[in-house]
C-alpha positions in Angstrom: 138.3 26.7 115.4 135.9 24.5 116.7 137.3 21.4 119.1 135.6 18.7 119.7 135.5 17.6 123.7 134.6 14.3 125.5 131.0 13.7 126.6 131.7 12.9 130.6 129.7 11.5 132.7 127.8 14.0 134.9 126.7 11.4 137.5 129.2 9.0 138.1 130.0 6.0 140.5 133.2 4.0 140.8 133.7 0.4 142.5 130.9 1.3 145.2 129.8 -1.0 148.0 127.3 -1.4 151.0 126.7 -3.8 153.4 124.1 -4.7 155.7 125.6 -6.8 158.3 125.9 -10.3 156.3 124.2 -8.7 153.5 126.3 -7.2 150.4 124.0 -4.6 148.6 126.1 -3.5 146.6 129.0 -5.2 145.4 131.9 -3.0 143.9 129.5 -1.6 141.5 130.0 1.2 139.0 127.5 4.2 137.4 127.6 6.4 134.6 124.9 8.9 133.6 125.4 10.9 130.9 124.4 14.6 130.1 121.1 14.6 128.3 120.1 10.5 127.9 117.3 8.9 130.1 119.1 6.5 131.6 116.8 3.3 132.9 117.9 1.2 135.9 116.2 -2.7 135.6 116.9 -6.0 137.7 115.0 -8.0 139.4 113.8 -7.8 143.7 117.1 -7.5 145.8 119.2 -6.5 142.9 120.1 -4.0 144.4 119.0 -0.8 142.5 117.1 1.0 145.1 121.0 0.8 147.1 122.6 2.1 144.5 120.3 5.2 144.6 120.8 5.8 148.1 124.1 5.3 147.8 124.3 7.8 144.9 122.3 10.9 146.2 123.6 10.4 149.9 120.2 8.4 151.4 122.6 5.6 152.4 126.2 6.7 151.5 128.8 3.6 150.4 131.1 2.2 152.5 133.7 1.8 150.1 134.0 3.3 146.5 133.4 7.1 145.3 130.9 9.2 143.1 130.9 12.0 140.9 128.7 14.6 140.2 129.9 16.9 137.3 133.6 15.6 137.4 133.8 16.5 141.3 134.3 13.9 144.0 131.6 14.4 146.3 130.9 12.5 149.5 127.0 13.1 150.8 126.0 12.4 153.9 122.2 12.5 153.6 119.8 13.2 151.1 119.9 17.2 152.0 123.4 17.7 150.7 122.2 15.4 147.2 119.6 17.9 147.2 121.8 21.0 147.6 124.0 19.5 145.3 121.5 19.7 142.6 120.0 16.2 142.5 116.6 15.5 142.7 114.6 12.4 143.7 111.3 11.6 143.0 110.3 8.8 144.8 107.9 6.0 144.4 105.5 7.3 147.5 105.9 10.7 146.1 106.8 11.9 149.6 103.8 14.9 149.1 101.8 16.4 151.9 98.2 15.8 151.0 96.8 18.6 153.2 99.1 21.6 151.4 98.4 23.0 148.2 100.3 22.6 145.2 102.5 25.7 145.4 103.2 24.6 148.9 104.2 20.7 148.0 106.8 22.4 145.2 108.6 24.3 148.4 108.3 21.8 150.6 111.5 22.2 152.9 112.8 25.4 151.2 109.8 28.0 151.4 110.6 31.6 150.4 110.6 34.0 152.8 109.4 37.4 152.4 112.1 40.5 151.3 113.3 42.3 154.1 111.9 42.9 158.1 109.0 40.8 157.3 111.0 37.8 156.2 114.1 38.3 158.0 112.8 38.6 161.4 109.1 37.8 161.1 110.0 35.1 159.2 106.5 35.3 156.8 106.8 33.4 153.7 106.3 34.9 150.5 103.2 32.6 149.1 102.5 35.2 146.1 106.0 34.7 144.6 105.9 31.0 145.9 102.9 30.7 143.5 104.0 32.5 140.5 106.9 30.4 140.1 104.8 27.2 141.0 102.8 28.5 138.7 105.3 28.9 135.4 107.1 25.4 136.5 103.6 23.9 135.7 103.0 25.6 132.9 106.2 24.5 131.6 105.7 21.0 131.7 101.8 21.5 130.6 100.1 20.9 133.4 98.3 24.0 134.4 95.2 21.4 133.3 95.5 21.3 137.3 92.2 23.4 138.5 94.4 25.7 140.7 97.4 26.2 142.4 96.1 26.4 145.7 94.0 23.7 145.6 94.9 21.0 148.0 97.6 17.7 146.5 94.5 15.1 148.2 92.2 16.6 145.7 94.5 15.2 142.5 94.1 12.7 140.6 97.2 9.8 141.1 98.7 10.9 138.0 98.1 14.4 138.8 100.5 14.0 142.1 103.3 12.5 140.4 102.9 15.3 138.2 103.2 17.5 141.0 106.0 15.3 142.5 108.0 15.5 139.0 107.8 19.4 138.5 109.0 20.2 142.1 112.2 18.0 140.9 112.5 19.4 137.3 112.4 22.8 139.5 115.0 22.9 141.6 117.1 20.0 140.1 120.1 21.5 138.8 122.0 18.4 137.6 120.1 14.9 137.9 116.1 14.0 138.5 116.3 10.8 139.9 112.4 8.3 139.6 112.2 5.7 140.8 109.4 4.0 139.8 107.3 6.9 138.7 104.4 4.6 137.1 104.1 1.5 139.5 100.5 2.7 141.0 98.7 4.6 137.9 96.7 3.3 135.3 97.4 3.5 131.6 96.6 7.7 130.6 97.7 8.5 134.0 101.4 6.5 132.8 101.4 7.9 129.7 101.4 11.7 131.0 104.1 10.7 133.2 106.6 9.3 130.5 105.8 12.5 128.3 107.0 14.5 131.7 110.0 12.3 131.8 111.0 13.3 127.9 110.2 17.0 128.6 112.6 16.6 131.2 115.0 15.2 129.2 114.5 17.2 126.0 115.1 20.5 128.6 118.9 19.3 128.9 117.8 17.5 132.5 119.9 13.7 132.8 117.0 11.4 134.3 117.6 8.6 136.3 114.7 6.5 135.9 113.9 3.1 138.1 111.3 0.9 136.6 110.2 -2.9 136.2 107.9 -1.4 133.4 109.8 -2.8 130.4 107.5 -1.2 127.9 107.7 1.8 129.4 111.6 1.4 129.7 112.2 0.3 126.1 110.1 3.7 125.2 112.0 6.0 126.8 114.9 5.1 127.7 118.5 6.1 125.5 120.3 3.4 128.0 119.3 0.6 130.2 121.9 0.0 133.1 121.0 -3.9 134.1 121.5 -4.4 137.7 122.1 -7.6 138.9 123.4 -9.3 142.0 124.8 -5.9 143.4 126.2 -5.1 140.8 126.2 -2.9 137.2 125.8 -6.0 135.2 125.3 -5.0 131.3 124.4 -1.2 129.7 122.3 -2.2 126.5 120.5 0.2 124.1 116.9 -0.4 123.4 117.9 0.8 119.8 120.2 -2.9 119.5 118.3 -5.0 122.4 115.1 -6.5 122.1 112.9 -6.2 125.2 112.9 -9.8 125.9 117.5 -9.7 125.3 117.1 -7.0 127.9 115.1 -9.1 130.9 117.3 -12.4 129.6 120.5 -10.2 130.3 118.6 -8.8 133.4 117.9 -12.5 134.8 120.8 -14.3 133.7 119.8 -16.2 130.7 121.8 -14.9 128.9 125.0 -13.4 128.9 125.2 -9.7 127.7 128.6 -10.6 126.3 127.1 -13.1 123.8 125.0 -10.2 122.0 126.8 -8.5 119.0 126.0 -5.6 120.6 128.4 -6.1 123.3 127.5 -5.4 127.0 128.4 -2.0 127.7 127.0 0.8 125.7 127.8 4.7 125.6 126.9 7.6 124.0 128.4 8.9 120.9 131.5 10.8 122.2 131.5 9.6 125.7 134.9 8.9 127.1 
């Protein structure tokens, strides 16, 4: 017999808040992210969304409030133990070393060693397996358009190294790809590769968080828009019942999410 269970929330933050001297960040906010959904973050400058990242993934932890990653309290202290964790942030400077190859950006910070004396003592990294899986994690998400693996991230194209960027997080992202802004500095075929990435992500089973004052690029691939305002989680609209113009009215206080028959929370079918 077949039971049906409650969709949870796999990324989850509860009354969270972070101040800055004087300045509150965030102000008791809350966070869900579903399994599955592309889940967009809008608001305008000082909002407040790039602190709510930080203090999701363990960049800038809360000083009051708790978060959730697959039903578990958790309590990161920097990004490392979000990463360990199974969270994965790309961010808007891509954080890429031009100088290394391709293969060598995806390992950044966790290279594989070599099996045995050569790795364990001589510590020689394994650059052939390093490769091969660099290799199939491209050719996963269609990009082995790229020339060669070894060929050095300065070389690429803009779109090319957020391409790069994204696959290193599909890759070792176990739970959440976090991006924030993924689009902000590439022109129009370059953005459209990107937000086909973002749904092969997505369509793989991977939650993505994704950051963006691109509303067209929101409204097309987003399954729910969290609206961030003031510190705070301020609406959740669907694009599939909100207009893109409801959405940056709700977003900049001209109008009151309430107000919409739609309501101003949304959540998956069979969330809890």
């Amino acid at each position: 017999m077949n039971v049906a269970t409650k969709l949870e929330p796999i990324l989850k933050g509860r009354n969270m808040v972070k101040r800055y001297g004087r300045v509150t960040a965030l102000d008791h906010s809350d966070f869900d992210l579903y399994p599955g959904e592309v889940l967009a973050v809008i608001g305008d400058n000082g909002a407040g969304k790039s602190s709510l990242i930080k203090a999701l993934t363990g960049a800038a932890p809360p000083d009051i409030g708790e978060v959730y990653l697959a039903g578990q309290l958790v309590n990161f202290k920097n990004p490392m133990e979000g990463r360990l964790a199974g969270i994965e942030t790309v961010y808007q400077n891509l954080a890429v070393s031009p100088s290394l190859n391709i293969a060598d950006n995806l390992f950044l910070g966790r290279e594989l060693l070599k099996p045995g004396f050569l790795g364990k003592w001589l510590r020689m990294l394994d650059h052939q397996k390093m490769e091969q899986i660099a290799r199939d994690k491209l050719s996963e998400l269609g990009l082995l358009t790229i020339q060669s693996i070894n060929q050095a991230v300065e070389t690429l194209s803009g779109g090319q190294r957020q391409a790069v960027a994204v696959a290193r997080a599909a890759a070792f992202g176990s739970k959440v790809v976090i991006m924030d802004e993924p689009t902000a500095a590439l022109g129009v075929k370059e953005s459209r590769r990107v937000l086909e990435l973002i749904k092969d992500v997505r369509d793989r089973g991977m939650p993505v968080v994704l950051i963006s004052h691109n509303m067209p690029h929101v409204w097309e691939v987003a399954d729910r828009i969290h609206v961030h305002r003031l510190g705070k989680r301020h609406a959740v609209i669907k694009p599939a019942t909100h207009t893109m113009s409801e959405g940056v009215a709700i977003m900049t206080g001209a109008m009151d999410p309430n107000d919409h028959p739609a309501g101003a929370y949304a959540v998956p079918e069979g969330a809890v």
